[in-house]
LOFIBA-329638 format. One record per atom (N, C-alpha, C): atom name; residue in one letter; residue number from 1; x, y, z. Coordinates in Angstrom, 2 decimals, decimal comma. Last residue first. Example, Ala and Ser with C-alpha at 12.3 -4.5 7.8 and 13.67 -1.06 7.14 Angstrom:
! LOFIBA-329638
<atom><a>N</a><r>S</r><k>2</k><px>12,85</px><py>-2,25</py><pz>7,08</pz></atom>
<atom><a>CA</a><r>S</r><k>2</k><px>13,67</px><py>-1,06</py><pz>7,14</pz></atom>
<atom><a>C</a><r>S</r><k>2</k><px>12,90</px><py>0,03</py><pz>7,87</pz></atom>
<atom><a>N</a><r>A</r><k>1</k><px>13,19</px><py>-5,69</py><pz>7,80</pz></atom>
<atom><a>CA</a><r>A</r><k>1</k><px>12,30</px><py>-4,50</py><pz>7,80</pz></atom>
<atom><a>C</a><r>A</r><k>1</k><px>13,20</px><py>-3,30</py><pz>7,80</pz></atom>
! end
This chain:
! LOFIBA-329638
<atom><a>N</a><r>X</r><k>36</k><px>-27,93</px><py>-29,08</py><pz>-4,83</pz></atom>
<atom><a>CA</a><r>X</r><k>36</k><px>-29,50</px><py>-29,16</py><pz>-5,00</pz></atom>
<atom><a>C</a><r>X</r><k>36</k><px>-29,90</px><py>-28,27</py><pz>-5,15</pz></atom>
<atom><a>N</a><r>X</r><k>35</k><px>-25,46</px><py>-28,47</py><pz>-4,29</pz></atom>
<atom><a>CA</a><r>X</r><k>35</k><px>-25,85</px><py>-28,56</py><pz>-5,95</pz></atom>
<atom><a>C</a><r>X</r><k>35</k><px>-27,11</px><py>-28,87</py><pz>-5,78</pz></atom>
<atom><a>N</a><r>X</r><k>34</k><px>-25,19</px><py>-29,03</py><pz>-1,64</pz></atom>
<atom><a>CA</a><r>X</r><k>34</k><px>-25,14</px><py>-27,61</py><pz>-1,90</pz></atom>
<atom><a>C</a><r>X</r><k>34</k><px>-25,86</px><py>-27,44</py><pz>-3,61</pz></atom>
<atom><a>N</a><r>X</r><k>33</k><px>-24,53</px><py>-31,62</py><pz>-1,63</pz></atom>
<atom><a>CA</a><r>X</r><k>33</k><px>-26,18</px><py>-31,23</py><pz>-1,23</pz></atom>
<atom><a>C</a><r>X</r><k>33</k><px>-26,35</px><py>-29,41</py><pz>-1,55</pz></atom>
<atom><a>N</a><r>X</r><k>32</k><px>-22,47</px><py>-32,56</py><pz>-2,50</pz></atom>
<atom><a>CA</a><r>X</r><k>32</k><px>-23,65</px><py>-32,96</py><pz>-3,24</pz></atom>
<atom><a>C</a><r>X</r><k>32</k><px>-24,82</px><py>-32,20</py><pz>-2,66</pz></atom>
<atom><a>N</a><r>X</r><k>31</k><px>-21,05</px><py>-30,92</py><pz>0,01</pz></atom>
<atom><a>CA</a><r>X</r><k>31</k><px>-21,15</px><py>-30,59</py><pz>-1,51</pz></atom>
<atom><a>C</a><r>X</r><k>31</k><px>-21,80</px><py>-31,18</py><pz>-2,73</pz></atom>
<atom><a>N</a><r>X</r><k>30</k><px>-21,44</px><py>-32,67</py><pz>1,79</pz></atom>
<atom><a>CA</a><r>X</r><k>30</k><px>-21,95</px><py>-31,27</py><pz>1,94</pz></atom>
<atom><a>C</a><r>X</r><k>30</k><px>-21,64</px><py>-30,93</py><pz>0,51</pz></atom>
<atom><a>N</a><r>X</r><k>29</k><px>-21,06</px><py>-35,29</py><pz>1,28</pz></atom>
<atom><a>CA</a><r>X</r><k>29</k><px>-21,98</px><py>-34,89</py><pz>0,88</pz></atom>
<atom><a>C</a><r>X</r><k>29</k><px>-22,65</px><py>-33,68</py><pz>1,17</pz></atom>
<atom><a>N</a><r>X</r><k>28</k><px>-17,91</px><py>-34,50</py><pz>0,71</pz></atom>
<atom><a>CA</a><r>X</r><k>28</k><px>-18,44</px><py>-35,07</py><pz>-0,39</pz></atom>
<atom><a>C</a><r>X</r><k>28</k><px>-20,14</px><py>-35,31</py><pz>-0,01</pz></atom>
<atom><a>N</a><r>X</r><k>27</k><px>-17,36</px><py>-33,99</py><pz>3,59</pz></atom>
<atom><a>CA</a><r>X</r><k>27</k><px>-17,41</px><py>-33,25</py><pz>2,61</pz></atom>
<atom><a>C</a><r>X</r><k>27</k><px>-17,90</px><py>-33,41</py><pz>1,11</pz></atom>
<atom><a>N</a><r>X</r><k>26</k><px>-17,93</px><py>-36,60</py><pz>4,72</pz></atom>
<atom><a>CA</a><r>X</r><k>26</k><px>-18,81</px><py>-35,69</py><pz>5,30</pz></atom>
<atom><a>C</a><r>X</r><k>26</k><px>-18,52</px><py>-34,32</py><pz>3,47</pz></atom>
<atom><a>N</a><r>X</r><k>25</k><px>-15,52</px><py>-38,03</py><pz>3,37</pz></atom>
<atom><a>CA</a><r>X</r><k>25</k><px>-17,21</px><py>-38,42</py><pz>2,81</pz></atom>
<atom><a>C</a><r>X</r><k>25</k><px>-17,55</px><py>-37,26</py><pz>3,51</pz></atom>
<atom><a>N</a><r>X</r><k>24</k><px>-13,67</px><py>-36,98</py><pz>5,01</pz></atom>
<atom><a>CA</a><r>X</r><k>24</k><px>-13,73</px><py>-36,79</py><pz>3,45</pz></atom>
<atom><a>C</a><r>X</r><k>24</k><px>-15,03</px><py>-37,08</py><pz>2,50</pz></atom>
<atom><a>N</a><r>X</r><k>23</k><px>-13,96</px><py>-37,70</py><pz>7,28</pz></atom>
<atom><a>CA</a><r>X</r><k>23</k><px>-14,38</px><py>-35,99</py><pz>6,68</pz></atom>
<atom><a>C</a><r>X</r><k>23</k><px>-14,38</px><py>-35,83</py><pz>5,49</pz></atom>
<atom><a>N</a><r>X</r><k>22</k><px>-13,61</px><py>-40,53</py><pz>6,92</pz></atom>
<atom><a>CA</a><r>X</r><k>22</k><px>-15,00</px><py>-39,70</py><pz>7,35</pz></atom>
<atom><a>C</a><r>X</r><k>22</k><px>-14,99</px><py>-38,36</py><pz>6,83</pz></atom>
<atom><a>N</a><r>X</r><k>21</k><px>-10,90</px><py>-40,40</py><pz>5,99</pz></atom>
<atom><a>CA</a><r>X</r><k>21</k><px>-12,00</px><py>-41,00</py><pz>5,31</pz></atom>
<atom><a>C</a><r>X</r><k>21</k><px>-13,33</px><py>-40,66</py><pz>5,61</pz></atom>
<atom><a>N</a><r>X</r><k>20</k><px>-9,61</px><py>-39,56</py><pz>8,71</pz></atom>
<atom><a>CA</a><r>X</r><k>20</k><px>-9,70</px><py>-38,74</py><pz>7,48</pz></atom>
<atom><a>C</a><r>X</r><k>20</k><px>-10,76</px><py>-39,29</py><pz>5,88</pz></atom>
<atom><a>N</a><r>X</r><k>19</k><px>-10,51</px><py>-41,21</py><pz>10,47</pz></atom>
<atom><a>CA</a><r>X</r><k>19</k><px>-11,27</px><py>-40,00</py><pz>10,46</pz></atom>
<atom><a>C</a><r>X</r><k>19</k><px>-10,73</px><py>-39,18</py><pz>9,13</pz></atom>
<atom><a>N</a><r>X</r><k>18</k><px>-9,20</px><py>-43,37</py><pz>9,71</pz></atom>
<atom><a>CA</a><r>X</r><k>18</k><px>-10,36</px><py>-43,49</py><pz>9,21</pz></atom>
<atom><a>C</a><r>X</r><k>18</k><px>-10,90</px><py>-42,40</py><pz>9,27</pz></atom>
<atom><a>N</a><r>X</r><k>17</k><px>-6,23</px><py>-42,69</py><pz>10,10</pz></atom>
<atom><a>CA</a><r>X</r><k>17</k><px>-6,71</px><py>-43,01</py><pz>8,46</pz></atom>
<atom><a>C</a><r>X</r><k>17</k><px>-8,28</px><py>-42,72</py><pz>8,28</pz></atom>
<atom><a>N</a><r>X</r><k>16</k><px>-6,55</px><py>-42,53</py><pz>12,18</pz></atom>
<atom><a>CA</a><r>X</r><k>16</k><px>-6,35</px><py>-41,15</py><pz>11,52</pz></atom>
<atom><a>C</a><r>X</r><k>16</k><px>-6,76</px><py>-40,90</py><pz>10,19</pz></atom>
<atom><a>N</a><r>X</r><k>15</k><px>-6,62</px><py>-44,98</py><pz>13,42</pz></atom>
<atom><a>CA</a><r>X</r><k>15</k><px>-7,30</px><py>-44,22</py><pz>13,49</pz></atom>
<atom><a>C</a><r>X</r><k>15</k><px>-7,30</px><py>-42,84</py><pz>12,77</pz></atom>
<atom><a>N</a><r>X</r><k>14</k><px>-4,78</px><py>-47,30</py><pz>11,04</pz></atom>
<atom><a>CA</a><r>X</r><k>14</k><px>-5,11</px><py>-46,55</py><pz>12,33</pz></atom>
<atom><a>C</a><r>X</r><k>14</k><px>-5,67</px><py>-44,98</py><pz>12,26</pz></atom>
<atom><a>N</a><r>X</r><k>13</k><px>-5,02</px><py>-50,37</py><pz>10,75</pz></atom>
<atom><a>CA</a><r>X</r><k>13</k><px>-5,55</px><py>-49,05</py><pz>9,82</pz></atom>
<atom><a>C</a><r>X</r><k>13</k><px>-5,58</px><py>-48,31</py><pz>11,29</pz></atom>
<atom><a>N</a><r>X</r><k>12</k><px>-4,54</px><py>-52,51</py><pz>11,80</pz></atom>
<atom><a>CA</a><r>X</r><k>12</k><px>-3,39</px><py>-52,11</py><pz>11,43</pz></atom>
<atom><a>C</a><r>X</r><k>12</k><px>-3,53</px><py>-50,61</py><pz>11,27</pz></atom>
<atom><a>N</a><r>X</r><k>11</k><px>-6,62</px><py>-53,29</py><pz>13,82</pz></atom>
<atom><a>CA</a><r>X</r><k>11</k><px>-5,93</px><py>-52,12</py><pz>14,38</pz></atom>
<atom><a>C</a><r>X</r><k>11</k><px>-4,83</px><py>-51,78</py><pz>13,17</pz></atom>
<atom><a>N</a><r>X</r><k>10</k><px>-9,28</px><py>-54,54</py><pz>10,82</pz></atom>
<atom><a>CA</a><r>X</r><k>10</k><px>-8,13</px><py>-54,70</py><pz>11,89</pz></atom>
<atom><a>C</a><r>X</r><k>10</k><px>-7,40</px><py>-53,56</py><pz>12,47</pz></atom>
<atom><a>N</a><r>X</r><k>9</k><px>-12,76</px><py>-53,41</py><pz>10,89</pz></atom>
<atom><a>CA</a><r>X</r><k>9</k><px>-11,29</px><py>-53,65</py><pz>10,13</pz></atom>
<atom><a>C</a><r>X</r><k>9</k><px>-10,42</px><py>-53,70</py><pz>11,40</pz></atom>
<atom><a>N</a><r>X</r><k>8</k><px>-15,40</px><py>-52,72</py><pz>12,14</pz></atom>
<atom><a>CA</a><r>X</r><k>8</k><px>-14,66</px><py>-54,41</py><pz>12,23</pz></atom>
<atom><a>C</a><r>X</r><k>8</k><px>-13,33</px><py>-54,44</py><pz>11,64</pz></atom>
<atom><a>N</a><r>X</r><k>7</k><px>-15,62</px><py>-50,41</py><pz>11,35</pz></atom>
<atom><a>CA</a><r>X</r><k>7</k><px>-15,41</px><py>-50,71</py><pz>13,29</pz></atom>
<atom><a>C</a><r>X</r><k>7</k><px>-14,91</px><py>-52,39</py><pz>13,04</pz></atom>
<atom><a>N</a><r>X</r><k>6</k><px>-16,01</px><py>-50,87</py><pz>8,60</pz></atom>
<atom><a>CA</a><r>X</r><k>6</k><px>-14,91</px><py>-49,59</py><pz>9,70</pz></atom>
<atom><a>C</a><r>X</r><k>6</k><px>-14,60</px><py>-49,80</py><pz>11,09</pz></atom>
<atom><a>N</a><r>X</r><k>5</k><px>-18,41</px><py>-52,21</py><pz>8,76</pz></atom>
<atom><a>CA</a><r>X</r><k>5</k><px>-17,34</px><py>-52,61</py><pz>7,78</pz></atom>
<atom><a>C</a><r>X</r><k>5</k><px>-16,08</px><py>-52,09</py><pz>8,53</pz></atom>
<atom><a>N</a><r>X</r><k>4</k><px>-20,14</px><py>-50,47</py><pz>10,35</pz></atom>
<atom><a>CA</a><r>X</r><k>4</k><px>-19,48</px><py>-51,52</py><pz>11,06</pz></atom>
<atom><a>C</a><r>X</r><k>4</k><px>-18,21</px><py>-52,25</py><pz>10,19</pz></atom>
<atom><a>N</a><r>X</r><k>3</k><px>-20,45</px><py>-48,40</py><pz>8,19</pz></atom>
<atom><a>CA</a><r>X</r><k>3</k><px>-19,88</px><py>-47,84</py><pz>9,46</pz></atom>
<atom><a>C</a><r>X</r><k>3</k><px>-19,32</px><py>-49,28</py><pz>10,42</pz></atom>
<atom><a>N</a><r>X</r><k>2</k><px>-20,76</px><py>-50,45</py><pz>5,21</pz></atom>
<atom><a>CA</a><r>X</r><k>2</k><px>-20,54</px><py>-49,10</py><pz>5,98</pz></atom>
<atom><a>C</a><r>X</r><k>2</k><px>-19,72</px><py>-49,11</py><pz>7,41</pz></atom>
<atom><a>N</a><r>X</r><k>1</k><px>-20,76</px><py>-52,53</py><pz>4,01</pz></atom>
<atom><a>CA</a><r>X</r><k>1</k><px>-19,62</px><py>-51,64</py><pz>3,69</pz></atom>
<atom><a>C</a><r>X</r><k>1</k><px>-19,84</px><py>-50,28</py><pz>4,33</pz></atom>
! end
């Protein structure tokens, strides 16, 4: 369920969808890591 889970889903999901799912995790662990 990671990064190849994302490279193997079908063209329906298009690309915007997934970079907004990336920044959205990138931000979810700049802000678990700020609470350390």
């Amino acid at each position: 369920m990671g990064l190849l889970y994302i490279i193997c889903l079908p063209n329906t999901v298009s690309s915007e969808t997934i970079n907004n799912a990336f920044a959205g995790a990138q931000v979810l662990h700049t802000n678990n890591r700020s609470k350390l």
